[in-house]
C-alpha positions, 0 to 999 in steps of 0.5 A, spaced: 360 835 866 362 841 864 363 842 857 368 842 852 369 849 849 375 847 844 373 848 838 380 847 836 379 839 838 375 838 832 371 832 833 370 829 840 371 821 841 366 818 845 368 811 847 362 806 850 366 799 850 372 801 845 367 802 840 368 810 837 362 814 835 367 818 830 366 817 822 372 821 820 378 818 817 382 813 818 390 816 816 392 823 813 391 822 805 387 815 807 384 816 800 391 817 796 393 812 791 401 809 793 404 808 787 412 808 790 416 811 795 418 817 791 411 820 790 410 820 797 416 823 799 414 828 793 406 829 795 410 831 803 407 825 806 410 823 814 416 818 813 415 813 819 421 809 822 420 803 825 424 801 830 425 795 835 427 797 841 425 790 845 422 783 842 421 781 835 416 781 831 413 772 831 409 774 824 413 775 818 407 776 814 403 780 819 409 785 819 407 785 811 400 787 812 404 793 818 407 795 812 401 795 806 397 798 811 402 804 813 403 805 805 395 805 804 394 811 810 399 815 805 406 814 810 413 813 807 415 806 811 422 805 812 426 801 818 430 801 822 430 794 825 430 787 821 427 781 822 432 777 821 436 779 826 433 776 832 438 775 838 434 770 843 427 773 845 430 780 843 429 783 835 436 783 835 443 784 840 443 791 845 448 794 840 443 794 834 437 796 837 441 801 839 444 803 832 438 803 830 434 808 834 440 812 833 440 812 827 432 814 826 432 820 830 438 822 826 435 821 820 433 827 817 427 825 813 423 821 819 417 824 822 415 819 826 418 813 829 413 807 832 416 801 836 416 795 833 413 792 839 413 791 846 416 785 851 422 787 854 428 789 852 429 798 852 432 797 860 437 794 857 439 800 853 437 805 858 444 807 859 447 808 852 441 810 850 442 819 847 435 821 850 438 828 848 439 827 841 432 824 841 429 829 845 432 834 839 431 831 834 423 833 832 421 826 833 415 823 834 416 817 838 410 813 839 409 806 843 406 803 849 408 797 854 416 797 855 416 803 851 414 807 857 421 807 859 423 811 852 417 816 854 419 818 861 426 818 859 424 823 854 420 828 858 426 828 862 429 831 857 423 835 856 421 832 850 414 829 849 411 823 846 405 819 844 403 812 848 399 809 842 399 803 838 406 799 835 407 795 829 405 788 833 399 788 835 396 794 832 398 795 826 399 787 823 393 785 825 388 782 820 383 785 823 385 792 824 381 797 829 379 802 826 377 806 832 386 805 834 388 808 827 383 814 827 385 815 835 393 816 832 392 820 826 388 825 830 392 826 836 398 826 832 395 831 828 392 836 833 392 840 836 389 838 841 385 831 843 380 830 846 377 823 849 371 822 853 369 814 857 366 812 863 369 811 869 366 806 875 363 809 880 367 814 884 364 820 889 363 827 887 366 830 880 372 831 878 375 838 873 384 838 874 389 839 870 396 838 869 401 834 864 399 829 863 404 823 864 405 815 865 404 808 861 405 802 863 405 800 871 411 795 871 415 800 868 414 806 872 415 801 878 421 799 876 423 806 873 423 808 881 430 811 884 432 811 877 434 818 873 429 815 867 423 817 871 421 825 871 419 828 877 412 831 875 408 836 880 401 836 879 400 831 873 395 826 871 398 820 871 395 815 866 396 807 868 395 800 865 398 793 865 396 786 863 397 779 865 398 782 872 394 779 878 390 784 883 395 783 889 401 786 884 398 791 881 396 794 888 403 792 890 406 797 885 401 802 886 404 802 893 411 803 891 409 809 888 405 811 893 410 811 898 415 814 894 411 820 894 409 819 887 402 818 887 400 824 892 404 829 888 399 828 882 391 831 881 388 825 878 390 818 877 387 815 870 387 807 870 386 804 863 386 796 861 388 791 867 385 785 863 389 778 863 390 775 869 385 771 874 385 771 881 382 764 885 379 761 891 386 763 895 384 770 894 378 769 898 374 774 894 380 779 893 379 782 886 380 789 883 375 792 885 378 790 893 384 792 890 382 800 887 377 800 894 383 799 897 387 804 895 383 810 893 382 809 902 389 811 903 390 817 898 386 823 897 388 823 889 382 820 885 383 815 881 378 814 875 378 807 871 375 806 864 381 810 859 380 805 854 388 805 852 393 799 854 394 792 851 387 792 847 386 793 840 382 798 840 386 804 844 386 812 844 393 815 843 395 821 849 401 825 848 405 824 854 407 831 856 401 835 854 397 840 858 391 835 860 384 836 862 381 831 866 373 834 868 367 829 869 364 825 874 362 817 874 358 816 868 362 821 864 370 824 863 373 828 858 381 827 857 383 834 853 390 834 851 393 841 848 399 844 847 404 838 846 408 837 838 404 836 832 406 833 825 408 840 821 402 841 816 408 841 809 408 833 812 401 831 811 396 834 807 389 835 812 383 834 809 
């Protein structure tokens, strides 16, 4: 494997089944005292937006704990969306949860803006959504899961973005992972991030660069033939889902293959596909049938192990960053570099 030689990525973050060997903090200014919003805007603290873009929060009182915890890591919270406003399995109707991503990307204060969850509701808004104004507006959109469409929207503007946690349910946990908010924190800060897994066994190795690009694979799938995906040339595309069975994660991989999608990429980085189970019907079909499969009909490699999709312990990536992707089976660095990070007059780094 070849060497890390960025001394600008700080501490490398090396994960063996989601646990960090990284003792470093938690948040920026984790040891500040909150006492108000005031001396946290004062002290050049980030202003966090949420924003719910798709389903409701169910939780009340694990909203709460989202809020305590982002006020007790040194983050202004202010939201855009309200609990109160649910509209069927939607946080609220198309309109405001239109309004209400708008109105974050206008706000002059707001650094970051973090999704309330994921489920289904942003291919609603596709149409209306100002992917121009929320592309200029300096914004740190993160999210992952339905929020994929947000970030392909966005790199087709030319704008970066993070696929990382959201407030339901990585932030409103009880038993929040500390290896998620170290992972968050770090990469928004920059400048550059770097993660290292083990993948399964693949042959040879494997050293590419490229931007890196991706998220959730329904979302891709379904985003093929719309003006919302970009059209990268030589990425590394990042992938995962959840409560998708073998047979359908292979299908939408075909779509992209067929598309001409995946053979236009360096590398093909597979996160968490947990959730689904196959049975006597499948004769023995599994993932593992499934990956075999494919990695038969392209010269692209594909790598498993990120640890990053519908899991509490996940990596943060900046969607649109020049990646690095070097290793061989039992170790792979992900290095990401050049991609927008929090302005240091917003956060104090320790």
């Amino acid at each position: 494997m070849a060497a890390n030689n960025s001394p600008a990525c700080g501490p490398l973050h090396r994960t063996v089944n989601g646990v960090s060997d990284s003792n470093s903090d938690n948040g920026p200014n984790s040891t500040l005292k909150v006492s108000n919003a005031v001396s946290l805007s004062a002290l050049g603290a980030p202003v966090v937006a949420i924003v719910a873009t798709g389903g409701y929060g169910p939780d009340a009182a694990g909203l709460v704990r989202a809020d305590t915890l982002l006020a007790a890591q040194g983050w202004f919270v202010r939201h855009f969306d309200n609990h109160a406003a649910r509209y069927q399995r939607f946080a609220a109707t198309d309109v405001e949860r239109l309004e209400g991503l708008h109105a974050a990307a206008r706000d002059p204060e707001v650094d970051i803006v973090i999704a309330l969850r994921g489920g289904y509701g942003i291919s609603r808004l596709l149409p209306e959504i100002d992917f121009a104004l929320l592309a200029a507006s300096g914004k740190h959109f993160v999210g992952h899961s339905d929020v994929t469409a947000l970030h392909m929207g966005l790199l087709c503007h030319g704008a970066g973005s993070f696929a990382g946690p959201m407030i339901c349910n990585d932030f409103s946990r009880e038993d929040v992972s500390v290896f998620t908010m170290q992972q968050f924190w770090q990469c928004l800060r920059g400048p550059c991030h770097a993660v290292q897994f083990a993948s399964d066994k693949f042959l040879g190795t494997v050293d590419v660069r490229g931007t890196l690009w991706g998220g959730n694979l329904a979302m891709l799938a379904h985003l093929v033939g719309t003006p919302y995906l970009p059209l990268i040339e030589g990425g590394i595309l990042f992938l995962e889902d959840v409560n998708e069975h073998p047979f359908r994660i292979e299908r939408m991989l075909l779509q992209l293959l067929h598309a001409g999608i995946l053979e236009r990429q360096q590398a093909v980085v597979l996160g968490d596909f947990s959730g689904a189970s196959t049975s006597d019907y499948d004769n023995g079909y599994d993932f593992s049938n499934m990956l075999a499969f494919m990695r038969g009909h392209t010269h692209v490699p594909i790598v498993t192990g990120l640890p990053f999709g519908h899991i509490p312990d996940k990596v943060t990536l900046a969607v649109g960053s020049t990646a690095r992707l070097q290793g061989d089976a039992g170790s792979l660095v992900l290095t990401m570099e050049d991609y927008p990070v929090l302005r240091s007059d917003r956060v104090k780094l320790a």
